[in-house]
C-alpha positions as CSV (number, residue, x, y, z in Angstrom):
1,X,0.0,0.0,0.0
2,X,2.7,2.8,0.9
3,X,3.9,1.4,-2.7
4,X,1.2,2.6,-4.1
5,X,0.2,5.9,-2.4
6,X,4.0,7.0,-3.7
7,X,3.5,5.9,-7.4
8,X,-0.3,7.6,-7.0
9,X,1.6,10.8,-5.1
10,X,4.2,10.9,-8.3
11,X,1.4,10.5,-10.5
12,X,-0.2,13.8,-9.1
13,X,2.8,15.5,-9.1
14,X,3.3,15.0,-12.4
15,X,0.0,15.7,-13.8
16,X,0.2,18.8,-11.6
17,X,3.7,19.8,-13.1
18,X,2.3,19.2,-16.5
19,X,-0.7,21.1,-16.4
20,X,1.4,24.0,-14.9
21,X,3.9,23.9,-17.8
22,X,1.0,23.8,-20.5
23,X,-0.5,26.9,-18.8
24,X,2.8,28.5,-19.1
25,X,3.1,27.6,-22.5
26,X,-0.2,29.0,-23.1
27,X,0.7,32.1,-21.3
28,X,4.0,32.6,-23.3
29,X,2.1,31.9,-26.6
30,X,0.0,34.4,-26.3
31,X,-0.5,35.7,-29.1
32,X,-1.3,32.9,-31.7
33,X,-3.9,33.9,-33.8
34,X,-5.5,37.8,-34.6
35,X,-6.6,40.0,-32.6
36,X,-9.4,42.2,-32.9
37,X,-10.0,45.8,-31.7
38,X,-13.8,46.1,-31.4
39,X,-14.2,50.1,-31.8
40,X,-17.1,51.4,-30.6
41,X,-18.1,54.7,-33.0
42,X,-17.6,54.7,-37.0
43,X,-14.3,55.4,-39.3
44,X,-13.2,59.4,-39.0
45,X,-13.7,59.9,-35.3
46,X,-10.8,60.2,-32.7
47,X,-12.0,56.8,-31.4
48,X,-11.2,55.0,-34.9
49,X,-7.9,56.8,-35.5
50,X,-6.7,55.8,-32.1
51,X,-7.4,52.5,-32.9
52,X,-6.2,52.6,-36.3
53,X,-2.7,54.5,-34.8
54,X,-2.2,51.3,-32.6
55,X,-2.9,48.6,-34.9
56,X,-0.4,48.9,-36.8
57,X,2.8,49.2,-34.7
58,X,1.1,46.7,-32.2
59,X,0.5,44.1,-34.8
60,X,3.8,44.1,-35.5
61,X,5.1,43.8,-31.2
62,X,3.0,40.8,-31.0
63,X,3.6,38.8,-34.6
64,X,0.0,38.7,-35.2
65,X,-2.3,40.6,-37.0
66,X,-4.2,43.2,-35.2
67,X,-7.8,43.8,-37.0
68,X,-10.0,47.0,-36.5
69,X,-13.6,46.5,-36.0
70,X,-15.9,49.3,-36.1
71,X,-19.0,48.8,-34.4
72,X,-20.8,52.0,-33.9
73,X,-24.4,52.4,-32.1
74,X,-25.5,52.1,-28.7
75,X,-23.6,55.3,-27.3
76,X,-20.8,53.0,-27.5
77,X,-23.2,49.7,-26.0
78,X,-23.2,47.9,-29.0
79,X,-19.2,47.5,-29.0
80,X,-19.0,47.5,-25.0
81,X,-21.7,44.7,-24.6
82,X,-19.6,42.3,-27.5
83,X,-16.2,43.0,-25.5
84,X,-17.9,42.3,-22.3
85,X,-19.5,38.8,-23.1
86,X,-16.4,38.1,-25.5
87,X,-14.2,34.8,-24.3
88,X,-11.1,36.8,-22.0
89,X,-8.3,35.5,-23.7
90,X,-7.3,38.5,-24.9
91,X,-8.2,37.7,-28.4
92,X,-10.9,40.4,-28.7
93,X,-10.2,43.8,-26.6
94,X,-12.6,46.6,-26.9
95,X,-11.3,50.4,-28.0
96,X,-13.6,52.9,-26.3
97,X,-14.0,56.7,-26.3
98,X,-14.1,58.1,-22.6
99,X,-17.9,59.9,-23.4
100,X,-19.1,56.3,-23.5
101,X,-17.5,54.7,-21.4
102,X,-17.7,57.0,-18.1
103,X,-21.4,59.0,-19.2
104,X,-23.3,56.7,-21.0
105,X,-23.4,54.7,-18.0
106,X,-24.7,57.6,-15.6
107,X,-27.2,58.9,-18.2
108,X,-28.3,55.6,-19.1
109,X,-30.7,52.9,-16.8
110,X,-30.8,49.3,-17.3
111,X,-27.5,48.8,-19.6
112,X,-26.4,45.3,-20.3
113,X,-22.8,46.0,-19.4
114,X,-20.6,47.6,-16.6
115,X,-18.0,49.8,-17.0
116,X,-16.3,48.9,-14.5
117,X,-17.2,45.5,-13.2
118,X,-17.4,44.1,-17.0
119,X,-13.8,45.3,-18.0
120,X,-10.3,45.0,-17.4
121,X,-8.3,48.1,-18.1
122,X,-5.4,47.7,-20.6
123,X,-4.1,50.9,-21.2
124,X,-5.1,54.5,-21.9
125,X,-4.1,55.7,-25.7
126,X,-5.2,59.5,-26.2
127,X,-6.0,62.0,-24.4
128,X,-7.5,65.8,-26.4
129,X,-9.3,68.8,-25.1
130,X,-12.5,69.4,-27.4
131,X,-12.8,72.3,-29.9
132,X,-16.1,73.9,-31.0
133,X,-16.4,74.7,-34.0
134,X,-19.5,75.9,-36.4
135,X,-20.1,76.1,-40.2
136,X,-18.4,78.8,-42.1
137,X,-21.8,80.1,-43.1
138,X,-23.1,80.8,-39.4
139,X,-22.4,84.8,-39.0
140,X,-20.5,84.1,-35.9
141,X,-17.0,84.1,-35.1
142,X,-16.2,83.6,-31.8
143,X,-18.0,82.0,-29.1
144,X,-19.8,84.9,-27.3
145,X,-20.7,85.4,-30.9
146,X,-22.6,82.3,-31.0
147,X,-24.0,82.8,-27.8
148,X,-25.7,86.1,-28.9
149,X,-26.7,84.3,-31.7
150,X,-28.4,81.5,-29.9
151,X,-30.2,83.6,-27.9
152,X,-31.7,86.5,-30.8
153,X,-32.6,83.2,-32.9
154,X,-33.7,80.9,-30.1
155,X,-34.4,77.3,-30.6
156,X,-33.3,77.9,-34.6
157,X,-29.7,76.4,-34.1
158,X,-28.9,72.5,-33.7
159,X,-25.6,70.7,-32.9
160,X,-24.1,67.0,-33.9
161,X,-22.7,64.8,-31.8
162,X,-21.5,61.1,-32.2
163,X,-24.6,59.7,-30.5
164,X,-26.9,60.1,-27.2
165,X,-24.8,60.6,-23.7
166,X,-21.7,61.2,-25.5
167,X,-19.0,63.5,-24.4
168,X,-19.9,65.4,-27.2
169,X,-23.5,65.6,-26.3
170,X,-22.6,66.5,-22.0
171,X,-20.6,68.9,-23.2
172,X,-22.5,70.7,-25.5
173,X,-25.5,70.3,-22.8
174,X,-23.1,72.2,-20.2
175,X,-22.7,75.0,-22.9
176,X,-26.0,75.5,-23.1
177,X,-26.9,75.6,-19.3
178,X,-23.4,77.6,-18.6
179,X,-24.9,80.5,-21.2
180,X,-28.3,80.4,-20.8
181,X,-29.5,79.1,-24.6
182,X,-30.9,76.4,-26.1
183,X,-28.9,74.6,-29.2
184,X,-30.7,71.5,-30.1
185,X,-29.0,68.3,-30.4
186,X,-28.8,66.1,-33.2
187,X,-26.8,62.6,-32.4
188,X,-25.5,60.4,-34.9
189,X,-23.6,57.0,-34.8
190,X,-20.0,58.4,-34.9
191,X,-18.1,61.3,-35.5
192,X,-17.7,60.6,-38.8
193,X,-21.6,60.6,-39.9
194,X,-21.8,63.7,-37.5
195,X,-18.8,65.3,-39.4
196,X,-20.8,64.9,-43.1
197,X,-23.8,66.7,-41.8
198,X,-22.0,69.5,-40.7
199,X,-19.8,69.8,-43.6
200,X,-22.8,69.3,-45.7
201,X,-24.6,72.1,-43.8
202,X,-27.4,70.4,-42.4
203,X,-26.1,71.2,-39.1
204,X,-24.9,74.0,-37.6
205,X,-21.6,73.0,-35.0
206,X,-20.5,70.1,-33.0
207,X,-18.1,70.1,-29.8
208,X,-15.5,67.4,-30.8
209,X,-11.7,66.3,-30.7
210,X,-9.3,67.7,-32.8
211,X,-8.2,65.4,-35.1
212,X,-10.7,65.0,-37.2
213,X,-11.4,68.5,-37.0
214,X,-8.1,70.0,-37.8
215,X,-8.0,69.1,-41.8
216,X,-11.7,71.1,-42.4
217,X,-10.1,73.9,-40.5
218,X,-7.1,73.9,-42.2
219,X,-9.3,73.7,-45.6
220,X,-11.8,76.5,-44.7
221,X,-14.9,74.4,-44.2
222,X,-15.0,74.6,-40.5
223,X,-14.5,77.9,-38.1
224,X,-13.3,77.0,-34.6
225,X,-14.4,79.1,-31.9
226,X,-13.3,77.9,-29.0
227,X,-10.9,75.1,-27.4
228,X,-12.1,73.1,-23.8
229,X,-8.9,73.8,-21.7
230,X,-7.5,75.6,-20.2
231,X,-4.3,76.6,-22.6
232,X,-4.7,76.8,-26.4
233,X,-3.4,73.8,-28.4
234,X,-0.2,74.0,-30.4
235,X,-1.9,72.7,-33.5
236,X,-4.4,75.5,-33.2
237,X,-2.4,78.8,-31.4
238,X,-5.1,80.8,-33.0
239,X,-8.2,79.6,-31.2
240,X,-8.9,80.9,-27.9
241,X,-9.1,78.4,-24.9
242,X,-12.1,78.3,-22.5
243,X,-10.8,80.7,-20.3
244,X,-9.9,83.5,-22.7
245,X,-13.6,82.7,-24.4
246,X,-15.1,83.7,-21.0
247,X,-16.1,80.1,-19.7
248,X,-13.4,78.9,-17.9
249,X,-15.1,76.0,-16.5
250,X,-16.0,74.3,-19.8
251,X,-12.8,72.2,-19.3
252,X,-13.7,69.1,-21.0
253,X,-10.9,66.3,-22.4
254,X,-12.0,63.2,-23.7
255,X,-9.9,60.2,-23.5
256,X,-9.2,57.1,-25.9
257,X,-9.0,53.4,-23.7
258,X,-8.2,49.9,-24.3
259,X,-10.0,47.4,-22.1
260,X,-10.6,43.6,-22.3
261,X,-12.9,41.7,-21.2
262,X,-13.2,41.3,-17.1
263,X,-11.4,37.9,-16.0
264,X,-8.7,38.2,-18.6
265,X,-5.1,36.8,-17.5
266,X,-2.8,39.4,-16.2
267,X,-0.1,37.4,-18.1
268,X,-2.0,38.6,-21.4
269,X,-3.1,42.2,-19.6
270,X,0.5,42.7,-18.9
271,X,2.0,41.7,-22.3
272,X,-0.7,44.2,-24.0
273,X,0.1,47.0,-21.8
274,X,3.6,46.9,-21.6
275,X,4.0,46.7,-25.4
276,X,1.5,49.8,-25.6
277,X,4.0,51.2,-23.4
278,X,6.7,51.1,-25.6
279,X,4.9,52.1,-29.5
280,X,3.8,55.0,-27.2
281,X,6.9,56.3,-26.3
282,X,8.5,56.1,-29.8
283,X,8.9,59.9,-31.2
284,X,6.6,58.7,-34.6
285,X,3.2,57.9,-32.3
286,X,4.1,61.0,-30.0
287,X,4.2,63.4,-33.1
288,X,1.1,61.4,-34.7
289,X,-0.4,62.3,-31.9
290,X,0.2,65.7,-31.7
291,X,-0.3,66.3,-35.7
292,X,-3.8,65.1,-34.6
293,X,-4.2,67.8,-31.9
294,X,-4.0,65.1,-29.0
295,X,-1.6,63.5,-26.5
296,X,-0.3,60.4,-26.3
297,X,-1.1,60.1,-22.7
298,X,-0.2,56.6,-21.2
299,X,-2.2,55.1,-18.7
300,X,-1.1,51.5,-17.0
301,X,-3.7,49.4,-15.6
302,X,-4.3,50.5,-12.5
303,X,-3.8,53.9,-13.3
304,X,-6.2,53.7,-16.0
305,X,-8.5,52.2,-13.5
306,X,-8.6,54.8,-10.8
307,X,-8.9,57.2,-13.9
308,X,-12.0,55.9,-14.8
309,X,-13.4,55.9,-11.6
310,X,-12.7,59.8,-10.9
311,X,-14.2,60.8,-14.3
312,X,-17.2,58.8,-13.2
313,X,-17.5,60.6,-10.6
314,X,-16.6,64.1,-11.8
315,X,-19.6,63.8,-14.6
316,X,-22.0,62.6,-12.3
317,X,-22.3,66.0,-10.8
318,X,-21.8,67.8,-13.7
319,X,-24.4,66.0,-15.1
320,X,-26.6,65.6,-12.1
321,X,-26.0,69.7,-11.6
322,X,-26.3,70.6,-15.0
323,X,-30.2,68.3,-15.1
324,X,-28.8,66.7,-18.2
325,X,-31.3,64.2,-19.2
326,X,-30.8,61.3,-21.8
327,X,-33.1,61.8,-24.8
């Protein structure tokens, strides 16, 4: 018998040894096959072209292809709610603009998905103030401009944004509480739709990032007004920031986010993030970046994490203070 409970002992050992090694080897394989970034607004927006700036260089850190899905819709639920229920392997990872992922949530009851219970954080990408800009047509050219305007032509003007509870959306909401008008809203699924309309003239402005911004401005077809923070940008010196407009506290970034799914290894969490790390500190992402009119602002995990948690809270009261209601 004490024959036998040694052989059986060895035995588990070495099924135990075994398994341990295969889930190394799984862990140092990682990864074998593509991976997809699931990006939750359409081609044209800041989300997209943080995606599409990360692909690249990141496909070729890991030796796999990295594959950009756009699934717009949902203020950003449609692409949160496939991340969330994907398999965390680390084979699908979702790419989310901050708007969605930090005031969908607080202006929206009964979602399907968490933002913070349903998601591991990978890394932060981008980080860019907002600029407000209006079609060349509009007889305004500065921001108390447009304020005027709104109010001698009440009701007549309408904004686009890149759907319902986005940043885009809060912060035009805040504008109009902060000055006392009323600019209706008129969401779309993405920047880029939201961009057509406005440089089709079916709109009148939009609140958005600067990159896809920057080329219309450069070409004429957009006039900024305004930029949300509190210094102007280098890519546009000539357009006043919040505080010089006479609004100081429309201060309002948006941020660009990788996430996987909750329950993901940290093996595969840490090989993501730390190769983010390093594409993001190369001088050719950094100037991308800025060309764009954004930051390449790292984020780690945990850092990203605690981010999250203080915008949560920050837009809660603006929004609870503000009486922004989802439409």
């Amino acid at each position: 018998m004490p024959g036998r409970r040694r052989l059986l002992a060895a035995a588990v050992c070495a099924a135990a040894a075994c398994l341990s090694a295969g889930a190394h080897a799984q862990d140092g394989a990682y990864p074998n096959r593509a991976v997809t970034l699931i990006v939750s607004a359409a081609p044209g927006g800041t989300t997209d072209l943080a995606a599409r700036m990360i692909s690249e260089p990141l496909a070729k850190a890991l030796g796999q292809p990295v594959v950009v899905e756009n699934r717009p819709g949902g203020a950003g639920g449609i692409a949160a709610q496939l991340v969330a229920r994907a398999k965390p392997d680390g084979y699908t990872l979702l790419v989310q603009y901050s708007g969605f992922h930090v005031i969908t949530p607080l202006l929206m009851k009964g979602l399907s998905w968490d933002p913070v219970k349903d998601f591991a954080p990978v890394a932060n990408l981008l980080s860019a103030p907002q600029v407000l800009v209006v079609r060349p047509s509009l007889p305004v050219k500065s921001l108390s401009e447009l304020v005027a305007y709104a109010k001698a032509n009440p009701n007549k003007l309408n904004y686009a944004s890149s759907g319902n509870g986005s940043l885009q959306h809060v912060s035009t909401e805040l504008l109009n509480q902060m000055a006392g008008i009323r600019i209706t809203h008129v969401p779309y699924k993405g920047t880029g739709p939201a961009m057509t309309d406005l440089l089709g003239g079916s709109v009148d402005l939009t609140i958005t990032t600067p990159p896809p911004l920057i080329p219309h401005i450069q070409a004429g077809k957009l006039r900024p007004l305004v930029v949300t923070s509190k210094n102007r940008l280098p890519s546009l010196k000539d357009v006043p920031s919040a505080p010089e407009a006479g609004y100081a506290d429309l201060d309002v970034s948006s941020w660009f986010a990788m996430y996987a799914p909750a329950g993901t290894p940290k093996p595969v969490i840490d090989k993501l993030t730390g190769e983010i790390d390093k594409i993001m500190k190369t001088e050719a992402f950094r100037k991308k970046a800025e060309e764009l009119g954004a930051e390449a602002k790292y984020m780690n995990p945990s850092q990203l994490g605690q981010y999250q948690r203080a915008e949560l809270t920050r837009w809660g009261k603006v929004i609870q203070s503000a009486n922004i209601q989802a439409e």
